[in-house]
C-alpha positions as CSV (number, residue, x, y, z in Angstrom):
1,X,120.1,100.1,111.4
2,X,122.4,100.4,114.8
3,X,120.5,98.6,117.7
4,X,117.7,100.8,119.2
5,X,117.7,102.9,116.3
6,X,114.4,101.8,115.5
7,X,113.1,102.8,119.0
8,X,114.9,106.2,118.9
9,X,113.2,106.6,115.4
10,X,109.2,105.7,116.9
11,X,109.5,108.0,119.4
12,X,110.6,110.5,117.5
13,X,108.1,110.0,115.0
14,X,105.3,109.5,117.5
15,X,106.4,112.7,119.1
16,X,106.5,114.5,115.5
17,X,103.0,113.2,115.2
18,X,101.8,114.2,118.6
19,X,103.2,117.6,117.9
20,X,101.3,117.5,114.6
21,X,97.9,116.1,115.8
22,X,98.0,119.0,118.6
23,X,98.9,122.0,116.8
24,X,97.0,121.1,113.7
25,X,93.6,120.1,116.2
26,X,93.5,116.5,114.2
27,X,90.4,113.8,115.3
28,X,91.2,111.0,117.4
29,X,91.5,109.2,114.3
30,X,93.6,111.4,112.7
31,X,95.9,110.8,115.1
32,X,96.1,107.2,115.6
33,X,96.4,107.5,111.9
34,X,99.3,109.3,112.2
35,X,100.3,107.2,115.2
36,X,100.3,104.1,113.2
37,X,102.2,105.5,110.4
38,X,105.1,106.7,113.2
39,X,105.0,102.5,114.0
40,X,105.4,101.6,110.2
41,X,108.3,103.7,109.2
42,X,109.8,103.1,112.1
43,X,109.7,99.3,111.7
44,X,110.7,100.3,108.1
45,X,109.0,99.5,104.2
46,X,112.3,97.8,103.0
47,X,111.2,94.3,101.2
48,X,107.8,95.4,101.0
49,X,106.4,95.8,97.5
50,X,105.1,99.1,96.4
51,X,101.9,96.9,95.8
52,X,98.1,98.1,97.2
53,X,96.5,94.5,96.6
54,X,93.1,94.5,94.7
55,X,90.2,91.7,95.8
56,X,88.5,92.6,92.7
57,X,85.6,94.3,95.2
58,X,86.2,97.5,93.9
59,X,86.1,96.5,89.9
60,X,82.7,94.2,90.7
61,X,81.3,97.6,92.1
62,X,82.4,99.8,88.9
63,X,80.7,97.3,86.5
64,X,77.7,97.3,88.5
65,X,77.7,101.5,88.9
66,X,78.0,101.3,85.2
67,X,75.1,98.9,84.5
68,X,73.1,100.8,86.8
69,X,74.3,104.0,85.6
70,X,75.6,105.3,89.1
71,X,78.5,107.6,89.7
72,X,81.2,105.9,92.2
73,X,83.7,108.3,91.7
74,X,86.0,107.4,94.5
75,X,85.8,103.6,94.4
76,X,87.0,104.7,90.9
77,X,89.7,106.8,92.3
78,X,90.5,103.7,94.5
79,X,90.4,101.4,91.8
80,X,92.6,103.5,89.8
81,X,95.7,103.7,93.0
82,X,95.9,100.1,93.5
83,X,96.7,99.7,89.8
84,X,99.2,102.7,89.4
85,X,100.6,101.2,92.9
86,X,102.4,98.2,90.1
87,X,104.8,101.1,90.1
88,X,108.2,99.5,91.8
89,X,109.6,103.0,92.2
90,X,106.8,104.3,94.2
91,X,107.4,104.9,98.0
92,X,104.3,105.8,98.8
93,X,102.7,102.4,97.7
94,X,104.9,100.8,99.8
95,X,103.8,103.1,103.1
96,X,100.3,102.1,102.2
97,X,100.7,98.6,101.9
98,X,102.1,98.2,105.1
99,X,99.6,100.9,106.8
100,X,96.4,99.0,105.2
101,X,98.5,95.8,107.3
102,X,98.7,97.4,110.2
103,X,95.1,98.5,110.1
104,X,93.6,95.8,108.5
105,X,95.9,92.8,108.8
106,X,95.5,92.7,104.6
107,X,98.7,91.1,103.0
108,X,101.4,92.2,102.1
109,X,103.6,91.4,99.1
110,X,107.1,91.0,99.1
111,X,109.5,91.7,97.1
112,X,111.7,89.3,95.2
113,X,115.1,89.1,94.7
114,X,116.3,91.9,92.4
115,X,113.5,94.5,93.7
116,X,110.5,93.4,92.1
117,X,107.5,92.5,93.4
């Protein structure tokens, strides 16, 4: 990337996403959402594994729902992303990781030498 590239490329994207978050009449939260994702792209998802981490949370929930016979459909569905996230090809994996970062401060994988993870 040329120098200031990157800031030429977060305010465009903040000004895409201020466009967005105005004409489509998003939350506050919506847009800082939107806000924060203009911040990652810009600083780019290069060397970051298309990896959602799992803290085994979600799984010790699921075995419990299922003792207890309780539908958790979307810590399912949850479950279920961060293990189709082991895909290296997937970009989107890699935009969350570094969004649930930004958020959260939760690691981050990198990748290793020949693109994996």
């Amino acid at each position: 990337m040329k120098p200031g590239s990157s800031s030429r490329l977060l305010a465009l994207l903040k000004v895409a996403s201020l466009t967005l978050a105005l004409a489509q009449g998003l939350t506050r939260e919506e847009a800082r959402l939107l806000d924060r994702l203009a911040e990652v792209l810009a600083e780019g998802v290069e060397g970051i594994a298309p990896v959602v981490a799992e803290t085994g949370e979600a799984r010790w929930a699921l075995q419990e729902a299922l003792e207890r016979r309780v539908s958790l459909p979307v810590i399912a569905q949850a479950l279920f992303a961060r293990l189709e996230s082991q895909d290296p090809e997937r970009l989107r994996f890699r935009v969350l990781a570094a969004l649930r970062h930004a958020f959260g401060g939760h690691p981050v994988a990198r990748e290793k030498k020949g693109g994996q993870g």
